[in-house]
C-alpha positions in Angstrom: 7.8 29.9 -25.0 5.4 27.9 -22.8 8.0 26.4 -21.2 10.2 29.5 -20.3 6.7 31.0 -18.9 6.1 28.5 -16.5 9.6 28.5 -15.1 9.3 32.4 -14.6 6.1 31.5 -13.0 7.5 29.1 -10.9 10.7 31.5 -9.8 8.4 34.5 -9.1 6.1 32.0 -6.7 8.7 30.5 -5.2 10.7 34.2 -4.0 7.7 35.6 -2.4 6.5 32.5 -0.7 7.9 32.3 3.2 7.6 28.0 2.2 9.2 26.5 -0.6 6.4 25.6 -3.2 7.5 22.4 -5.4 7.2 23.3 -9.0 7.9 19.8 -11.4 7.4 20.9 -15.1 5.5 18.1 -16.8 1.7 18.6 -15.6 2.0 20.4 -12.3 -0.8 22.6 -11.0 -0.4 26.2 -12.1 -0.6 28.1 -8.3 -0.3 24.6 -6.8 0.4 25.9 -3.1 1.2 23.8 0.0 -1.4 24.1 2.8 -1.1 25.9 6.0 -0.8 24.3 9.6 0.4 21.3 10.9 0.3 18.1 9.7 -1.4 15.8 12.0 -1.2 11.9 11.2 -4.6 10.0 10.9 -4.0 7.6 13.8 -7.5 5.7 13.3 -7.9 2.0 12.4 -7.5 1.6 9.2 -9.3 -1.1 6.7 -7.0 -0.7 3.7 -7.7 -2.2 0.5 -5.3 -2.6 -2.8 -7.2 -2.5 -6.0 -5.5 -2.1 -9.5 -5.8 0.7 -11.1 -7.4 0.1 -14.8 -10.1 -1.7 -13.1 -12.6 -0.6 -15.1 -15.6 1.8 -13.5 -18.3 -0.7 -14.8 -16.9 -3.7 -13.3 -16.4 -2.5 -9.7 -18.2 -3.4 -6.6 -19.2 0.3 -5.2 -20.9 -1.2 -1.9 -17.6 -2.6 -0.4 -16.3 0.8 -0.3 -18.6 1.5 2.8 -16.0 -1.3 4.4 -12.9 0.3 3.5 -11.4 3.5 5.0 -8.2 3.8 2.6 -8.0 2.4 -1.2 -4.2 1.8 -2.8 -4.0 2.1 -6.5 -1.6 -0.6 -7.8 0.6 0.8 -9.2 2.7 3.6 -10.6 6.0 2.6 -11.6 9.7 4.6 -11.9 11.6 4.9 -14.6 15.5 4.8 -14.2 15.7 8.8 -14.7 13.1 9.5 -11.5 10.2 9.7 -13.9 6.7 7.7 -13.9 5.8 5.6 -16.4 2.2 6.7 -17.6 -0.5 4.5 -16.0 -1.8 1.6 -18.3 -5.7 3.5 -18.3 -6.2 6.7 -16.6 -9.3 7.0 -17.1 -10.3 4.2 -14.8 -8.3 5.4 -12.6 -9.6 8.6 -12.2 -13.3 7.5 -12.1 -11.9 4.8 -9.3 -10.8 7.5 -7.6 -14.0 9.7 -7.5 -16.0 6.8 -7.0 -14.0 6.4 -3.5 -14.1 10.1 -2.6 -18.5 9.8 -2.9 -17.9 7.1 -0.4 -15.3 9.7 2.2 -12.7 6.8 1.7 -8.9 8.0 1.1 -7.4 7.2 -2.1 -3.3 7.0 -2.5 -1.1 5.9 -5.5 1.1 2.9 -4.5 4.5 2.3 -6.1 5.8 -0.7 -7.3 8.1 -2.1 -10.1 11.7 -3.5 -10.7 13.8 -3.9 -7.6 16.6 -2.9 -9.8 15.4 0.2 -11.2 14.3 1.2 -7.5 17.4 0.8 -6.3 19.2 2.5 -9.3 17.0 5.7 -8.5 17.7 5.8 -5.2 21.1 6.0 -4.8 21.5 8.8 -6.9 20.5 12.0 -4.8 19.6 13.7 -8.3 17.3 11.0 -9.6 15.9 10.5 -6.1 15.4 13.8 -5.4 13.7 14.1 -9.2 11.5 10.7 -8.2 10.3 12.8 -4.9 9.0 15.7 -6.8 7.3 13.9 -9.5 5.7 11.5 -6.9 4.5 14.6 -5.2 3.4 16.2 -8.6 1.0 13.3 -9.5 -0.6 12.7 -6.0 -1.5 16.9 -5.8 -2.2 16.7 -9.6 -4.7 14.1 -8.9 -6.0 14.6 -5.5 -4.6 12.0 -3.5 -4.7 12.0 0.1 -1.8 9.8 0.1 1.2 7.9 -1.5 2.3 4.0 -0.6 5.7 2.6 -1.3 5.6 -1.2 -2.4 9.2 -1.7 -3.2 9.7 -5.3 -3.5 12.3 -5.3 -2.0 15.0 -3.3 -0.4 18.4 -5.4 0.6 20.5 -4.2 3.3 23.7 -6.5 1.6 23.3 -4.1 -1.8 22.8 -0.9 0.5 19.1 -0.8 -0.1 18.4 -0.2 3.9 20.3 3.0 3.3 18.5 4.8 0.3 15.4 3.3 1.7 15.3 5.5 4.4 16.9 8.8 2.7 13.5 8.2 0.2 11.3 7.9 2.9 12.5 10.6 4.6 12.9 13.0 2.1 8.9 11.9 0.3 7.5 12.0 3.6 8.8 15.7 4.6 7.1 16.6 1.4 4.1 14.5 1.3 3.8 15.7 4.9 4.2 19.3 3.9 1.0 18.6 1.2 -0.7 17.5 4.0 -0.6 14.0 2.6 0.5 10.5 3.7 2.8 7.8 3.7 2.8 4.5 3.9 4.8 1.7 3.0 4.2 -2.3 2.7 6.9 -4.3 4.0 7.6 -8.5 3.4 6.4 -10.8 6.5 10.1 -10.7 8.0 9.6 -14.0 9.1 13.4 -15.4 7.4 16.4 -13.5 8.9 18.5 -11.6 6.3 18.9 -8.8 4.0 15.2 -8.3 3.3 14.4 -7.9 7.1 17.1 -5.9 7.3 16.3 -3.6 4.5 13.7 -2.2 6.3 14.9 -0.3 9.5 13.6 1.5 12.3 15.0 4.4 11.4 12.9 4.4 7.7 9.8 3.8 9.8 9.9 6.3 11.4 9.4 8.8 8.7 6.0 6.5 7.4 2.6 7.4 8.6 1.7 3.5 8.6 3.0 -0.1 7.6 1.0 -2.8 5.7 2.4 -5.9 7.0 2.2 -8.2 3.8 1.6 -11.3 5.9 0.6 -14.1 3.4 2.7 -16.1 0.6 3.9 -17.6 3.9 3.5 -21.4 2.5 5.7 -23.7 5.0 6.0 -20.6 7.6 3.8 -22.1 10.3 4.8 -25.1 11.4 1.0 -26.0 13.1 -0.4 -25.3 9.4 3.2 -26.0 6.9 0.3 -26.0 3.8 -1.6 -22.8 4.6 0.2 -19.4 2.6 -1.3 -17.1 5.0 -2.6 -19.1 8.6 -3.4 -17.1 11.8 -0.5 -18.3 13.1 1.6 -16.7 10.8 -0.3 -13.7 11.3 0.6 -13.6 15.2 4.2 -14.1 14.1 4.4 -11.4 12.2 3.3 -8.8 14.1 5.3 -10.0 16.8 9.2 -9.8 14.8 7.5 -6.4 13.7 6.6 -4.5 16.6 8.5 -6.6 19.2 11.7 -7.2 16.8 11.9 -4.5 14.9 10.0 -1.9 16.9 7.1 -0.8 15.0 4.4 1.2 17.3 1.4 0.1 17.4 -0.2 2.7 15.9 1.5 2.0 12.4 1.0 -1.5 11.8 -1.6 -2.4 9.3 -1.9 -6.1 9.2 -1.9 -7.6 5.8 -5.1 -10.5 4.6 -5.1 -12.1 1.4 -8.6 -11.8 -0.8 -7.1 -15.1 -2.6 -5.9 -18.6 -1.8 -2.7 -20.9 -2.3 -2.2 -24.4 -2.9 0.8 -26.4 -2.0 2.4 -25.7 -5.3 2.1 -21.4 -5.2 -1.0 -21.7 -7.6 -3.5 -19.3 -6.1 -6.9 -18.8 -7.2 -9.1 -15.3 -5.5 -11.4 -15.9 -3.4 -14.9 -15.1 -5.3 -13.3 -17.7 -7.7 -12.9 -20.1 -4.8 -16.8 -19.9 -3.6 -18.0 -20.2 -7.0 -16.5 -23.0 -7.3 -18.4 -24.5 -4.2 -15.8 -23.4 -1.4 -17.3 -22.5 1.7 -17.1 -18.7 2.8 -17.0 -19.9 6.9 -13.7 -22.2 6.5 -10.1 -21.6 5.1 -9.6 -25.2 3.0 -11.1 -26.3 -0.2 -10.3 -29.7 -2.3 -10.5 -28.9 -6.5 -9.8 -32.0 -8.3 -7.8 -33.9 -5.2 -5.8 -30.0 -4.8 -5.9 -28.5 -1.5 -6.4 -24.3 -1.9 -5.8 -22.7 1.4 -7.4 -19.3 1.8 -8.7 -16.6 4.8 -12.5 -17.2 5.4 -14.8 -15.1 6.7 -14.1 -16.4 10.2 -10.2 -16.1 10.2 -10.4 -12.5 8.9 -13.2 -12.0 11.7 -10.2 -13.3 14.0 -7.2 -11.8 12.1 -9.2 -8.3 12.2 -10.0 -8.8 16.1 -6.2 -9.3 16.6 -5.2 -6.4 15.0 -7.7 -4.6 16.9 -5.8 -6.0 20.1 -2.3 -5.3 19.1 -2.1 -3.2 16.2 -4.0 -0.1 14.4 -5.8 -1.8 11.0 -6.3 -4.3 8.8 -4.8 -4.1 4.6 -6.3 -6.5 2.0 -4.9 -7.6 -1.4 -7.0 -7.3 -3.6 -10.4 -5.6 -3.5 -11.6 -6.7 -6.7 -10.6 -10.6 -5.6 -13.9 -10.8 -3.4 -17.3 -11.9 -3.2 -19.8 -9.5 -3.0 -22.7 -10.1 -0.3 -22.3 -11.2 3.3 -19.6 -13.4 1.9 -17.6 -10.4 1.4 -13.9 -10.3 3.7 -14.2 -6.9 3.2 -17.5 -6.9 5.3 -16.0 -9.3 7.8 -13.4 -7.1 8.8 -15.9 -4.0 8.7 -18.1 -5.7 10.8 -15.2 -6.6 14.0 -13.1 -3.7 13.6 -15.5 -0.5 13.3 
């Protein structure tokens, strides 16, 4: 009975409405309507910050949030079928989320999980086209000013360059329509191939901005083969991105680690690196004869300067990784780039 209600609902909106009004059945907002006018990207620079989502309310640093101008909720995850998989604690989520909108900072879902169940979604117009609406469902259900798309990641030898950019184009038309954003993050592109390839120019196009993950680089710079995420590398990747692959400056979002690397992958965050006697100003720190190589204060100061330069912003994974107090990367970046 409830059901067949709602759906009469939704037909009766949807024939006296001039713009088509997405109805999804599972937890939509009753008289949900699209906003009028154009949308008008947000072409400021951006300090954008990851944070999981079941961090819990009690255990979050508040004052960095008056460093950040965008926090991305990791993550909300597809299921095979183009439905979400509930989040692990909604709760936290939502008081995350309200603790950022005190603060005027834009909150956004990002979406993650199995490469294989991405791409199984995608090339299926019905299941895409299902994922879409339920995407769009959640971030009006919740209040979101945006959505990200962290699909790790799409290859162009199984096609994924393809359904990458039908998604994108088809979210952003209706995240666009909401009023709401887009943005994707994208690998470093520094090895030719199929990963670099899955991401074209066409796809980017639709996206309001791109957080260039530029760390897990270990070997990539050949001045500093030990360091995951140097600012070498960082110069390299916004070059194969905007000069390679064509991205405007006005979407690229370069990507800073909140953690560091030693030679073997281990990584350790970067609160848990000053604790342990690292210092905040420099970007190498010896535990028990290991070398951890991380982003200090003064090479996100740099890193933040040269995105200033050539690109539109600055993203950091992950907000809860570091130190509070002048310490703070978060603050470093804040302090060059507003």
């Amino acid at each position: 009975m409830k059901k067949n209600l709602i759906l009469f609902l939704a037909v009766a909106v949807l024939a006296s409405c001039s713009k088509e009004v997405i109805w999804v059945p599972d937890g939509y907002v009753l008289g949900g309507e699209k906003p009028t006018g154009e949308y008008v990207p947000d072409e400021q620079f951006k300090r954008v910050a990851y944070c999981y989502h079941n961090t819990a309310p009690t255990s979050f640093d508040t004052s960095k949030l008056d460093y950040v101008t965008h926090l991305h909720f990791a993550f909300l995850n597809p299921r095979e079928d183009g439905t979400l998989q509930a989040l692990a604690n909604l709760g936290n989520f939502q008081a995350l989320k309200e603790l950022a909108k005190t603060r005027n900072v834009k909150t956004a879902i990002s979406l993650s999980g199995s490469e294989t169940v991405f791409r199984t979604v995608m090339a299926n117009a019905t299941t895409r086209k299902q994922f879409v609406k339920n995407v769009v469902d959640f971030a009006v259900l919740h209040q979101l000013d945006g959505v990200d798309l962290d699909w790790e990641y799409p290859r162009a030898n199984q096609g994924g360059d393809v359904v990458l950019r039908l998604l994108v184009e088809e979210l952003s038309a209706e995240l666009h329509s909401w009023h709401k954003y887009l943005s994707i993050a994208v690998t470093a592109g520094i090895y030719a191939g199929a990963v670099r390839d899955g991401i074209t120019p066409e796809a980017l196009d639709h996206v309001d901005f791109v957080n260039l993950m530029a760390y897990d680089g270990i070997g990539t710079d050949p001045n500093n083969p030990n360091h995951h995420s140097s600012l070498g590398m960082a110069e390299r990747v916004l070059n194969i991105w905007m000069e390679e692959k064509g991205l405007p400056k006005e979407k690229a979002v370069l990507g800073i680690p909140v953690y560091g690397k030693n030679a073997n992958n281990a990584s350790m965050t970067f609160s848990a690196l000053l604790t342990a006697g690292a210092d905040p100003l420099l970007d190498e720190f010896i535990i028990n004869n290991v070398a951890y190589y991380y982003n200090g204060v003064n090479t996100v100061k740099s890193k933040t300067q040269l995105a200033k330069d050539q690109a539109n912003g600055v993203m950091f994974w992950e907000y809860n990784q570091d130190a509070r107090g002048d310490n703070s990367l978060l603050k470093a970046a804040y302090d060059v780039g507003r």
